[in-house]
N, CA, C and O atoms as a Maestro MAE file, in Angstrom:
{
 s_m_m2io_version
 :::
 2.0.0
}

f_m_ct {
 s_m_title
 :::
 protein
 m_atom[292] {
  # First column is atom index #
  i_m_mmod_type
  r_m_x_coord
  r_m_y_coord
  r_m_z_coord
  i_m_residue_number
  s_m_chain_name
  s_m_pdb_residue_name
  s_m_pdb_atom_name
  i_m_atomic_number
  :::
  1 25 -1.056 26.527 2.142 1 A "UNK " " N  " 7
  2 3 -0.861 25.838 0.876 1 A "UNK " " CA " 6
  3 2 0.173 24.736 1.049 1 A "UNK " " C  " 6
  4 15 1.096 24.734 1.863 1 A "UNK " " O  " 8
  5 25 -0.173 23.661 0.020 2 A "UNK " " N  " 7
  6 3 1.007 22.445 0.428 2 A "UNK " " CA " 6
  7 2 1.785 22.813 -0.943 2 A "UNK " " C  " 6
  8 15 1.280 23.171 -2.007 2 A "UNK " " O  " 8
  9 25 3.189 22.624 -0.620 3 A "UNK " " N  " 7
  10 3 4.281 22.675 -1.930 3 A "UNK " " CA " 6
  11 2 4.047 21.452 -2.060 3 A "UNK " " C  " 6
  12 15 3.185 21.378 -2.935 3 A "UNK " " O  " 8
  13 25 4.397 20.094 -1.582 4 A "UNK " " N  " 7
  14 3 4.852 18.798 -2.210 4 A "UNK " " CA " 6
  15 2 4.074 17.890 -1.450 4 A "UNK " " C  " 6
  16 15 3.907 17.863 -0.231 4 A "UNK " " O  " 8
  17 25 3.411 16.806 -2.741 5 A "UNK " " N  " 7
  18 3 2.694 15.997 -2.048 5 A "UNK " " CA " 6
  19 2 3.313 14.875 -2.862 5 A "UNK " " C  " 6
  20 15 3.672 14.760 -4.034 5 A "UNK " " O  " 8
  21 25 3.298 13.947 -1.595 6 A "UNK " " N  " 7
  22 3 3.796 12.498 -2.373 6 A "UNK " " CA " 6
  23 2 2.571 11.483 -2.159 6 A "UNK " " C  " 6
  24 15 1.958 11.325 -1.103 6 A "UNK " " O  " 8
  25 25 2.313 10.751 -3.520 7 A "UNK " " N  " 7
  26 3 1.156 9.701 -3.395 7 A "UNK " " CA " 6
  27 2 1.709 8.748 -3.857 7 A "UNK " " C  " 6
  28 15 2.676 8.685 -4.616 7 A "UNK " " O  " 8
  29 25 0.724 7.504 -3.125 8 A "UNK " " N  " 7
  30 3 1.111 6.095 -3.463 8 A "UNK " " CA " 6
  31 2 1.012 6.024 -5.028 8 A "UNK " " C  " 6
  32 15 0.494 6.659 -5.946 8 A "UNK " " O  " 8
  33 25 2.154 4.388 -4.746 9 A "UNK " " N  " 7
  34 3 2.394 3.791 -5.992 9 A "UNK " " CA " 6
  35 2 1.191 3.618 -7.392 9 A "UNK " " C  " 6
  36 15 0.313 2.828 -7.045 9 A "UNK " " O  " 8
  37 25 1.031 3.981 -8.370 10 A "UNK " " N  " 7
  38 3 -0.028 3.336 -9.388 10 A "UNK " " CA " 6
  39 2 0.722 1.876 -10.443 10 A "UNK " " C  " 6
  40 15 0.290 1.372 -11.480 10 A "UNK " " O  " 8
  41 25 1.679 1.627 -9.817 11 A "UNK " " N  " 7
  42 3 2.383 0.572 -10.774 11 A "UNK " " CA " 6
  43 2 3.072 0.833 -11.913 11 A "UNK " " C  " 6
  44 15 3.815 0.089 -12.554 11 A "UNK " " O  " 8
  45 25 2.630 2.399 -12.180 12 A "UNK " " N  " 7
  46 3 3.320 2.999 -12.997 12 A "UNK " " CA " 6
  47 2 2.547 2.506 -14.831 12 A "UNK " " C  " 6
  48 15 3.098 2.831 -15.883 12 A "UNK " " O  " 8
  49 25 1.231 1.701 -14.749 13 A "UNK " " N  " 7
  50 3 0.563 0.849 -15.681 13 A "UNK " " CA " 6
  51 2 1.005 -0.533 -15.715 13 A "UNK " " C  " 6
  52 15 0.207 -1.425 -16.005 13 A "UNK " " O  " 8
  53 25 2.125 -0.756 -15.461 14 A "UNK " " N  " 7
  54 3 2.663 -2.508 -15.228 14 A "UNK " " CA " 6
  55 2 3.502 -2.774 -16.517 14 A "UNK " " C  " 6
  56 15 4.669 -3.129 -16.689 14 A "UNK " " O  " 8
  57 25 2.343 -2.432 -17.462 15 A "UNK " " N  " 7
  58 3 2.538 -3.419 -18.787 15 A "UNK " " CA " 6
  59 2 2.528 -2.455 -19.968 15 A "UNK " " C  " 6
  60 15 1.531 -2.338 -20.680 15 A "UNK " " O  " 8
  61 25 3.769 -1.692 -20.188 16 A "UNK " " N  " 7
  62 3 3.470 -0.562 -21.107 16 A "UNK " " CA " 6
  63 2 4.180 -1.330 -22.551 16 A "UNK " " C  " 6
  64 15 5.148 -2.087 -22.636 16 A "UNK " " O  " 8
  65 25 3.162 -0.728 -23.717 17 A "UNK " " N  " 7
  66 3 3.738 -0.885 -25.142 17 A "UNK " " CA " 6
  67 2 3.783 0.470 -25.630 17 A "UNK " " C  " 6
  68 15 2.917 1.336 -25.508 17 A "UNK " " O  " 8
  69 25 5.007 0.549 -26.250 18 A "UNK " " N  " 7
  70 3 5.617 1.987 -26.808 18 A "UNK " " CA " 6
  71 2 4.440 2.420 -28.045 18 A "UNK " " C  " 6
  72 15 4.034 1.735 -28.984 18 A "UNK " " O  " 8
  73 25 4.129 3.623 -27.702 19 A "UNK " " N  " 7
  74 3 2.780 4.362 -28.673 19 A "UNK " " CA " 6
  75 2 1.810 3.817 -28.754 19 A "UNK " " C  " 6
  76 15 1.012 4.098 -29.647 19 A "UNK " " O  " 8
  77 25 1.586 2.921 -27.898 20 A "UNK " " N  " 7
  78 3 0.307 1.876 -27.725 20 A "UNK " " CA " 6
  79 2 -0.341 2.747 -25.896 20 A "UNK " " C  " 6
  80 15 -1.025 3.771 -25.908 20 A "UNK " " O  " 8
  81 25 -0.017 2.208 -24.888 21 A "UNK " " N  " 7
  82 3 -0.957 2.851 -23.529 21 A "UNK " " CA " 6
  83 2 0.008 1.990 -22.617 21 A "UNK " " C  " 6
  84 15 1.143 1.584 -22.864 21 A "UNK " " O  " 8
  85 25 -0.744 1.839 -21.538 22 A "UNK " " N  " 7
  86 3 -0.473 0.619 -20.291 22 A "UNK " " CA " 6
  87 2 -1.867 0.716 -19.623 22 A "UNK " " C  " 6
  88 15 -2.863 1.386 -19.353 22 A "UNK " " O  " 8
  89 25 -1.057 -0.688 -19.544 23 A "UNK " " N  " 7
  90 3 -2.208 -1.763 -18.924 23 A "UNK " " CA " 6
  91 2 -2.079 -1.604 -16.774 23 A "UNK " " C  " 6
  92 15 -1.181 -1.350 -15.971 23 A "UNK " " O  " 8
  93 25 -3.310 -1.882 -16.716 24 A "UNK " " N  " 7
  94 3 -3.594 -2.812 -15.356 24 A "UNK " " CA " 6
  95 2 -3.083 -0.933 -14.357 24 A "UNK " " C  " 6
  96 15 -2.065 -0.858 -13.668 24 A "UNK " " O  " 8
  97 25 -3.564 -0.330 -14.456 25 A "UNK " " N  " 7
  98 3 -3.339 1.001 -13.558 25 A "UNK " " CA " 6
  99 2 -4.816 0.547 -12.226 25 A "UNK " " C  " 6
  100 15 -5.805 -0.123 -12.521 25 A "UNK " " O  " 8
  101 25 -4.623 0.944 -11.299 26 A "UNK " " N  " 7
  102 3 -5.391 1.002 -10.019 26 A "UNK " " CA " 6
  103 2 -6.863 2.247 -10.557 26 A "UNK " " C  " 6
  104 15 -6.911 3.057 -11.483 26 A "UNK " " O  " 8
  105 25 -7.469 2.029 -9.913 27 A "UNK " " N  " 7
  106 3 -9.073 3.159 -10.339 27 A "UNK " " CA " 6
  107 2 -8.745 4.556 -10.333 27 A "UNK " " C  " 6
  108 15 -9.280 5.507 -10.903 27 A "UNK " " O  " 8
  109 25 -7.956 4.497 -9.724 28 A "UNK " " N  " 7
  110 3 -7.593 6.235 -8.910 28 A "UNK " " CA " 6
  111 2 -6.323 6.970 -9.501 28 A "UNK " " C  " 6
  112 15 -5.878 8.115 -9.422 28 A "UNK " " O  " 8
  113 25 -5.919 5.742 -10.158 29 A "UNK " " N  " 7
  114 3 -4.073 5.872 -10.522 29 A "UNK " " CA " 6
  115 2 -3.915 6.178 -12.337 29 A "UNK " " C  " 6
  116 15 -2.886 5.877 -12.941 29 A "UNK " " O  " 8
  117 25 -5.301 6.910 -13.111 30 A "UNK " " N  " 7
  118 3 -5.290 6.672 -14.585 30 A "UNK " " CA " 6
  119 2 -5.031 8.387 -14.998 30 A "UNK " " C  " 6
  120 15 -5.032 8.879 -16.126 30 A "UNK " " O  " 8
  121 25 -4.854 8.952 -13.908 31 A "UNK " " N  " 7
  122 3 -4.980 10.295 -14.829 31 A "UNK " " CA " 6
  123 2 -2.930 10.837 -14.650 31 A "UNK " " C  " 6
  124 15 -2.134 11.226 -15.505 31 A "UNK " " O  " 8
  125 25 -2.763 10.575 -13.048 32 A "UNK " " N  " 7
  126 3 -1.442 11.034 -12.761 32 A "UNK " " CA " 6
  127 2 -0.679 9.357 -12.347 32 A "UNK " " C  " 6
  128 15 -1.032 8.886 -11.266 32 A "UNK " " O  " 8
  129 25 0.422 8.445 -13.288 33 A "UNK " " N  " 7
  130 3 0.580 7.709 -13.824 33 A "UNK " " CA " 6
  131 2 1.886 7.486 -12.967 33 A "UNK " " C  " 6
  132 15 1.875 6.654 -12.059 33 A "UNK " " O  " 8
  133 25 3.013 8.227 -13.255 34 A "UNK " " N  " 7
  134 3 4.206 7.772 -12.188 34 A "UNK " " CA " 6
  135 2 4.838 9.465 -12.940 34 A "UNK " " C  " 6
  136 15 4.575 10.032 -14.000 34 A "UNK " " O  " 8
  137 25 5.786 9.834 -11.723 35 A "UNK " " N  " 7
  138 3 6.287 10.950 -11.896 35 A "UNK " " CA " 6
  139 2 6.201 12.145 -11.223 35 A "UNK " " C  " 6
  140 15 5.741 11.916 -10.104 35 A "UNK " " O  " 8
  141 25 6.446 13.401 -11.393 36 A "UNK " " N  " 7
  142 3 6.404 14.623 -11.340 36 A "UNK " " CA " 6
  143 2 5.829 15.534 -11.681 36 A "UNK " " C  " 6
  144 15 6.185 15.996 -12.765 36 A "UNK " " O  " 8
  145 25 4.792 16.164 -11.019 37 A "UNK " " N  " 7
  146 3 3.304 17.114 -11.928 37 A "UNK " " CA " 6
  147 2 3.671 18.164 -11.186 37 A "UNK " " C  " 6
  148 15 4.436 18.013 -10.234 37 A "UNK " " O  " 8
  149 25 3.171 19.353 -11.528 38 A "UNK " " N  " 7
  150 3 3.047 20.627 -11.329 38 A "UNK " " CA " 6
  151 2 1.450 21.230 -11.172 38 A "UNK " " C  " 6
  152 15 0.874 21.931 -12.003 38 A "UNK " " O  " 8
  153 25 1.105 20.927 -10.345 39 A "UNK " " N  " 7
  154 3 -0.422 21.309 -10.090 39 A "UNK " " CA " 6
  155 2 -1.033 22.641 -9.488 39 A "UNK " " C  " 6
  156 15 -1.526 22.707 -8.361 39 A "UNK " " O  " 8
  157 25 -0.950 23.564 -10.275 40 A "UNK " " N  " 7
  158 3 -1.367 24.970 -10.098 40 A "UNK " " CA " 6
  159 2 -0.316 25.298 -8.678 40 A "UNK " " C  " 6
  160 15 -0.656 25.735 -7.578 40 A "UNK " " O  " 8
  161 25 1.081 24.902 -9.179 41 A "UNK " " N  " 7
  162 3 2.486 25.462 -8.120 41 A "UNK " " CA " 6
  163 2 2.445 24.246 -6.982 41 A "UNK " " C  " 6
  164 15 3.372 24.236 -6.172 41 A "UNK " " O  " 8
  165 25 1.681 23.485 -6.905 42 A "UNK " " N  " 7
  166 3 1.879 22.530 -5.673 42 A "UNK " " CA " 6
  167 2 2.978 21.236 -6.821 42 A "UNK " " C  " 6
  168 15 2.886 20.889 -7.999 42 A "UNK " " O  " 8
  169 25 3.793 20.929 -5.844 43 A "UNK " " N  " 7
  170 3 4.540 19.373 -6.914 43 A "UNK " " CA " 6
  171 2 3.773 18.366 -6.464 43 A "UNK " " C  " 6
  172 15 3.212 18.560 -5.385 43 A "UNK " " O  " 8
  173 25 3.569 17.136 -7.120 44 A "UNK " " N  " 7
  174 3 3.246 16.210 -6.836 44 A "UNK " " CA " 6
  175 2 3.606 15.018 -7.589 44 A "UNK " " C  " 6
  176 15 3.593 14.965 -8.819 44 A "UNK " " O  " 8
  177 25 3.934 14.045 -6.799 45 A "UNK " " N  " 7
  178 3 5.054 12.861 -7.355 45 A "UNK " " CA " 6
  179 2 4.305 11.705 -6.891 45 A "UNK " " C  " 6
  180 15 3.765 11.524 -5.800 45 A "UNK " " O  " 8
  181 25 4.374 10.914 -7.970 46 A "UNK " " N  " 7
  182 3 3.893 9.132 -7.928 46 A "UNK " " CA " 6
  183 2 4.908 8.838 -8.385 46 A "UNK " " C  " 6
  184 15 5.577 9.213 -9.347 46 A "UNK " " O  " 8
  185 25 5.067 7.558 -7.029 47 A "UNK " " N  " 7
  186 3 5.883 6.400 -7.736 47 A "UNK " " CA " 6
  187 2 4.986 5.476 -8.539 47 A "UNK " " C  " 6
  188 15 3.783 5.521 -8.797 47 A "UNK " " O  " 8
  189 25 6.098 4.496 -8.899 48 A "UNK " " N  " 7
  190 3 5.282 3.531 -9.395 48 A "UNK " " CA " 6
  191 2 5.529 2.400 -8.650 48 A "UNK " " C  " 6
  192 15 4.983 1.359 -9.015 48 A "UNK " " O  " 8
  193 25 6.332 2.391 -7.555 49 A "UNK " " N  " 7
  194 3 6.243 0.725 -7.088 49 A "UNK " " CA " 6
  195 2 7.094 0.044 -7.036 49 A "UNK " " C  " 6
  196 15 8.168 0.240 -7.605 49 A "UNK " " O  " 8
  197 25 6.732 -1.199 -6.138 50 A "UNK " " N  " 7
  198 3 7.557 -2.402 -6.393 50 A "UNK " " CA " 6
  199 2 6.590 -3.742 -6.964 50 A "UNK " " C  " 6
  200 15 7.032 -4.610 -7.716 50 A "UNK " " O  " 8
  201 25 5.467 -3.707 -6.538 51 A "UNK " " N  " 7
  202 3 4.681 -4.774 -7.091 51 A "UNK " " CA " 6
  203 2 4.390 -4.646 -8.043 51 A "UNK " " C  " 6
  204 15 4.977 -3.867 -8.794 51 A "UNK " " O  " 8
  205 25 2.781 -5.767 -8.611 52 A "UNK " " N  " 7
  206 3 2.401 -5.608 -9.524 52 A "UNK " " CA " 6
  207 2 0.561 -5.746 -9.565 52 A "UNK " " C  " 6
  208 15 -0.049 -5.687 -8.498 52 A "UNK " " O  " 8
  209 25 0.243 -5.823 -10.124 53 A "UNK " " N  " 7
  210 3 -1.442 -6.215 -10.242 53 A "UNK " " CA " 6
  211 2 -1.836 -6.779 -10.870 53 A "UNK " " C  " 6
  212 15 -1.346 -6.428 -11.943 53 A "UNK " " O  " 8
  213 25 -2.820 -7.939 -11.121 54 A "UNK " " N  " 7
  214 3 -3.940 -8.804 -11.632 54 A "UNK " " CA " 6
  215 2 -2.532 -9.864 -12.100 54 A "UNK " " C  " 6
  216 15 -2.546 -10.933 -11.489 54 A "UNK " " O  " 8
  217 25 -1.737 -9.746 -12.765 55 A "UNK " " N  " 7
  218 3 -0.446 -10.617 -13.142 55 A "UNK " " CA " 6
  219 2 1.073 -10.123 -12.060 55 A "UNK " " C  " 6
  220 15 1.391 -9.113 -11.432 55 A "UNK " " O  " 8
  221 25 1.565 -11.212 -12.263 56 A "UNK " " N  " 7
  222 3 2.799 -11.192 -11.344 56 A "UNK " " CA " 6
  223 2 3.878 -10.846 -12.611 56 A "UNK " " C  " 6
  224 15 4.532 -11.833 -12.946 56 A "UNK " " O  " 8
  225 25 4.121 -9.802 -13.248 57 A "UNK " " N  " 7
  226 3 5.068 -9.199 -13.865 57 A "UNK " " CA " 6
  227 2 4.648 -8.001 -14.228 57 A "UNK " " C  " 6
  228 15 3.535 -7.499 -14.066 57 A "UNK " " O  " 8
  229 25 5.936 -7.413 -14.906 58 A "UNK " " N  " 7
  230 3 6.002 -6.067 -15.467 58 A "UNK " " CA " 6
  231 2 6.301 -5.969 -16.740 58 A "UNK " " C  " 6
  232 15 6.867 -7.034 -16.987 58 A "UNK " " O  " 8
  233 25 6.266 -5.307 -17.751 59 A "UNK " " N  " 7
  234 3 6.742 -5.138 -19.084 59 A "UNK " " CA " 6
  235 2 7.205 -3.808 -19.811 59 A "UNK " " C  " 6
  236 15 6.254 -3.173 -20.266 59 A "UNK " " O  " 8
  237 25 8.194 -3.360 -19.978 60 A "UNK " " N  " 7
  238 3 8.630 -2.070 -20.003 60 A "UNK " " CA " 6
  239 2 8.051 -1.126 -19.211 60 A "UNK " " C  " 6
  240 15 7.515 -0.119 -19.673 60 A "UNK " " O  " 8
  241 25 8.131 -1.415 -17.890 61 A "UNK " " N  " 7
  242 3 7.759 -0.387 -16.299 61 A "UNK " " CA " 6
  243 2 8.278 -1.449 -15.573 61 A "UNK " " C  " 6
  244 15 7.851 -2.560 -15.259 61 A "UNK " " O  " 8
  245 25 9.901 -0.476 -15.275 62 A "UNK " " N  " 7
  246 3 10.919 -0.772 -14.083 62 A "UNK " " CA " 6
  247 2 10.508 -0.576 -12.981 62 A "UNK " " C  " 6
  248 15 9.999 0.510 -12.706 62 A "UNK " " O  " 8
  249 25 10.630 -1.646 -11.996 63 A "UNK " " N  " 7
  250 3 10.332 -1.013 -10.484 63 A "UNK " " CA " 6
  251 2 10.646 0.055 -10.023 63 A "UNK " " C  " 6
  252 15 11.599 0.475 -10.679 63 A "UNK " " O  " 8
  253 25 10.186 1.196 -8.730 64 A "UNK " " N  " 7
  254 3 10.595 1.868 -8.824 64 A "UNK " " CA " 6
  255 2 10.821 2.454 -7.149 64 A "UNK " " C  " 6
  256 15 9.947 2.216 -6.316 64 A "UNK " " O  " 8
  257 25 11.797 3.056 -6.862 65 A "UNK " " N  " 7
  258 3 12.147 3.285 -5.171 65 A "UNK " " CA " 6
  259 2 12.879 4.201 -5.326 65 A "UNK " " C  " 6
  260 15 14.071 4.139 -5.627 65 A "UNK " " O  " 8
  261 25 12.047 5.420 -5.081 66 A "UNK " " N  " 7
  262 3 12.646 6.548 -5.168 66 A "UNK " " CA " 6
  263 2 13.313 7.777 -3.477 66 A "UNK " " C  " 6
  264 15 12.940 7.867 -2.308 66 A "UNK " " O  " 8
  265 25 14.060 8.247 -4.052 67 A "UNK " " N  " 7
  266 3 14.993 8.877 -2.777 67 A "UNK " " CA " 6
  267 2 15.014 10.333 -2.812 67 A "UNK " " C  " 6
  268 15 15.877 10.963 -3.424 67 A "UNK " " O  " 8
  269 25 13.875 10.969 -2.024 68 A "UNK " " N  " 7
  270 3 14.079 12.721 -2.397 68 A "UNK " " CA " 6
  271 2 14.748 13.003 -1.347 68 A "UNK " " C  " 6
  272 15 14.674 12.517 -0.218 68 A "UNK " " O  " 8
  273 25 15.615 14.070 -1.892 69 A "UNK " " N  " 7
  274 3 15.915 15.097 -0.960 69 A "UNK " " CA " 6
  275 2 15.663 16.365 -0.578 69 A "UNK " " C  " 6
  276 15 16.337 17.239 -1.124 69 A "UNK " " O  " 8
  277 25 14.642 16.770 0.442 70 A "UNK " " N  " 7
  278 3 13.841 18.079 0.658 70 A "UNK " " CA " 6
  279 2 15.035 19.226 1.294 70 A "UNK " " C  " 6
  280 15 15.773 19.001 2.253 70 A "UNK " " O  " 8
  281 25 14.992 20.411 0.529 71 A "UNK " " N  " 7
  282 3 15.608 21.353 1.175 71 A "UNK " " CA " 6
  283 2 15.086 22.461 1.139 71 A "UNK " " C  " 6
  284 15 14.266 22.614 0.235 71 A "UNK " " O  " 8
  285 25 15.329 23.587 2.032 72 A "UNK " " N  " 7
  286 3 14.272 24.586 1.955 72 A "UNK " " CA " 6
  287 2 14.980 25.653 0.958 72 A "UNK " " C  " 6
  288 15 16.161 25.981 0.847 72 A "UNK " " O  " 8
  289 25 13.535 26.168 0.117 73 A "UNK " " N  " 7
  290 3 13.598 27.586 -0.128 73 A "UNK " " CA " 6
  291 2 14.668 28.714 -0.091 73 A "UNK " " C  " 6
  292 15 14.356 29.871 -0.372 73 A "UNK " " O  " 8
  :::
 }
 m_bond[291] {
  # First column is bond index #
  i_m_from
  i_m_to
  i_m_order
  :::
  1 1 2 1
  2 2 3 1
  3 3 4 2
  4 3 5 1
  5 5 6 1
  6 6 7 1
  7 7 8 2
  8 7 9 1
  9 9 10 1
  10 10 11 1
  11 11 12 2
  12 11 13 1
  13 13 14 1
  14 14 15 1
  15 15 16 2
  16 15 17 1
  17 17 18 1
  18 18 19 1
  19 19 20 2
  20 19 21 1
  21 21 22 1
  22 22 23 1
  23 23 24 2
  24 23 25 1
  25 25 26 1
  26 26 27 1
  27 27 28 2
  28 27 29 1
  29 29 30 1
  30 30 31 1
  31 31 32 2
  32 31 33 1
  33 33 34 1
  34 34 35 1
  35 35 36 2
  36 35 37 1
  37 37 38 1
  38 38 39 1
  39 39 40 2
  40 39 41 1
  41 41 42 1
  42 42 43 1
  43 43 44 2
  44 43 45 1
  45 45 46 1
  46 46 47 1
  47 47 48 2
  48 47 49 1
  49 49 50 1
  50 50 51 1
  51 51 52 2
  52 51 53 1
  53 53 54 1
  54 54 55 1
  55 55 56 2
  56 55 57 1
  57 57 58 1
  58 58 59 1
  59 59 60 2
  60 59 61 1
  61 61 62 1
  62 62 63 1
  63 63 64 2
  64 63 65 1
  65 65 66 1
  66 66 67 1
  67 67 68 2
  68 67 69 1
  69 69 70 1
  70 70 71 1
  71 71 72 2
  72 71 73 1
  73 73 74 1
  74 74 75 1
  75 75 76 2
  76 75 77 1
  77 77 78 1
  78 78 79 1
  79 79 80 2
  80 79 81 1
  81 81 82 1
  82 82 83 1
  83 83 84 2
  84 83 85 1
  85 85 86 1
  86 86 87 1
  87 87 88 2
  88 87 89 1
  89 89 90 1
  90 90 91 1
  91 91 92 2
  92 91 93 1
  93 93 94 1
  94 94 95 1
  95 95 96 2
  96 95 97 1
  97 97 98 1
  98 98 99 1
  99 99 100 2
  100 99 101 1
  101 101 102 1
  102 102 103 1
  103 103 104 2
  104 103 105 1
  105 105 106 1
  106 106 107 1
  107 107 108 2
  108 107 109 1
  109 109 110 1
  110 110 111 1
  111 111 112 2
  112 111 113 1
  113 113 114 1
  114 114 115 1
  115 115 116 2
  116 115 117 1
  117 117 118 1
  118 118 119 1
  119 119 120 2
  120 119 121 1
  121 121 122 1
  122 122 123 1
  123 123 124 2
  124 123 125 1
  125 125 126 1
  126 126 127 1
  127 127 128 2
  128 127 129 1
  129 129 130 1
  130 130 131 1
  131 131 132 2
  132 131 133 1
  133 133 134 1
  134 134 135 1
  135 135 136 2
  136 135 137 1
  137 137 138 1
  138 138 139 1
  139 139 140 2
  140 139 141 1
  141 141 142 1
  142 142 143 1
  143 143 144 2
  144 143 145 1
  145 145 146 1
  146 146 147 1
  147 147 148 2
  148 147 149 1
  149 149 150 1
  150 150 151 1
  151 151 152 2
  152 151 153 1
  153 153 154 1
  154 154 155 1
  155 155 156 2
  156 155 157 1
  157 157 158 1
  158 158 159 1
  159 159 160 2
  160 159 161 1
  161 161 162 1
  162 162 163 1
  163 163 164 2
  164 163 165 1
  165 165 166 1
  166 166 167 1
  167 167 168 2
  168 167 169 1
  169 169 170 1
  170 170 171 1
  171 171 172 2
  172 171 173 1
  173 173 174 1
  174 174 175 1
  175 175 176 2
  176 175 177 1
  177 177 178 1
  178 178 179 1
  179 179 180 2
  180 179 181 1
  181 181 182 1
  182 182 183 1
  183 183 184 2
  184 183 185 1
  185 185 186 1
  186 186 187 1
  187 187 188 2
  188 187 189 1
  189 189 190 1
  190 190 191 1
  191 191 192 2
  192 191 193 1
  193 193 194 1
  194 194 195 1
  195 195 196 2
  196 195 197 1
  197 197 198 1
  198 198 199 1
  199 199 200 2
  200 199 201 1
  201 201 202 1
  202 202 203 1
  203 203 204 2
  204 203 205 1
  205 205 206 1
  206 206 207 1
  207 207 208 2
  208 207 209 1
  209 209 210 1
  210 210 211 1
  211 211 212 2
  212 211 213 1
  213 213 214 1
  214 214 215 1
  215 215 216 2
  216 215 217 1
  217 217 218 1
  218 218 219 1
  219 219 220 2
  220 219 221 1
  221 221 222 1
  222 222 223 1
  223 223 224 2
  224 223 225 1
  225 225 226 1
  226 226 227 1
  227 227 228 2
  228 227 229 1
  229 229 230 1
  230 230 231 1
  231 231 232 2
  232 231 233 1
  233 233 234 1
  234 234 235 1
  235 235 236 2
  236 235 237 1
  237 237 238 1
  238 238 239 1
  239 239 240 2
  240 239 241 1
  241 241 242 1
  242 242 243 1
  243 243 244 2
  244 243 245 1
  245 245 246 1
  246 246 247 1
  247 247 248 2
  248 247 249 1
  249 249 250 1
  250 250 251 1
  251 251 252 2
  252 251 253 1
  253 253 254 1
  254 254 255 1
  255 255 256 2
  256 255 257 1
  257 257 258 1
  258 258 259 1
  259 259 260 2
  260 259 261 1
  261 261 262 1
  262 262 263 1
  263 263 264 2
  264 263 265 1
  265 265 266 1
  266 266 267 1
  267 267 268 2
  268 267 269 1
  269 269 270 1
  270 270 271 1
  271 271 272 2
  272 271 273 1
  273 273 274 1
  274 274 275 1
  275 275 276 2
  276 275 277 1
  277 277 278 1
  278 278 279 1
  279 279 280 2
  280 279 281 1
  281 281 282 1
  282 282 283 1
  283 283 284 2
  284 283 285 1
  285 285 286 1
  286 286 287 1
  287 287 288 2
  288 287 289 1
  289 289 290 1
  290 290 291 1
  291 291 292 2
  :::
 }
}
């Protein structure tokens, strides 16, 4: 079994409006968004990035470069 899986960036949506959605997510990147999931005990973490897609900006979705620290059990 894998405990922790880390997957690429989804942009995190790019272009988020508060109680509205975000925009411009990758095909693959619409269900698990940016963050920390719990998937039947496995973790799994998306960043969101440093770039962007279809437009060259972001709109309330901060870049993001994240720093784990793994320790055992």
């Amino acid at each position: 079994m894998v405990d922790l899986m880390l997957a690429g960036h989804s942009h995190g949506g790019q272009i988020r409006l508060p109680g509205v959605t975000h925009f411009f997510l990758p095909d693959m990147g619409r269900k698990y968004i940016h963050g920390l999931f719990d998937l039947h005990g496995m973790q799994l973490y998306v960043n969101r990035g440093l770039g962007t897609v279809h437009l060259p900006f972001r709109f309330l979705c901060r870049p993001e470069i994240t720093l784990l620290t793994l320790r055992r059990a």
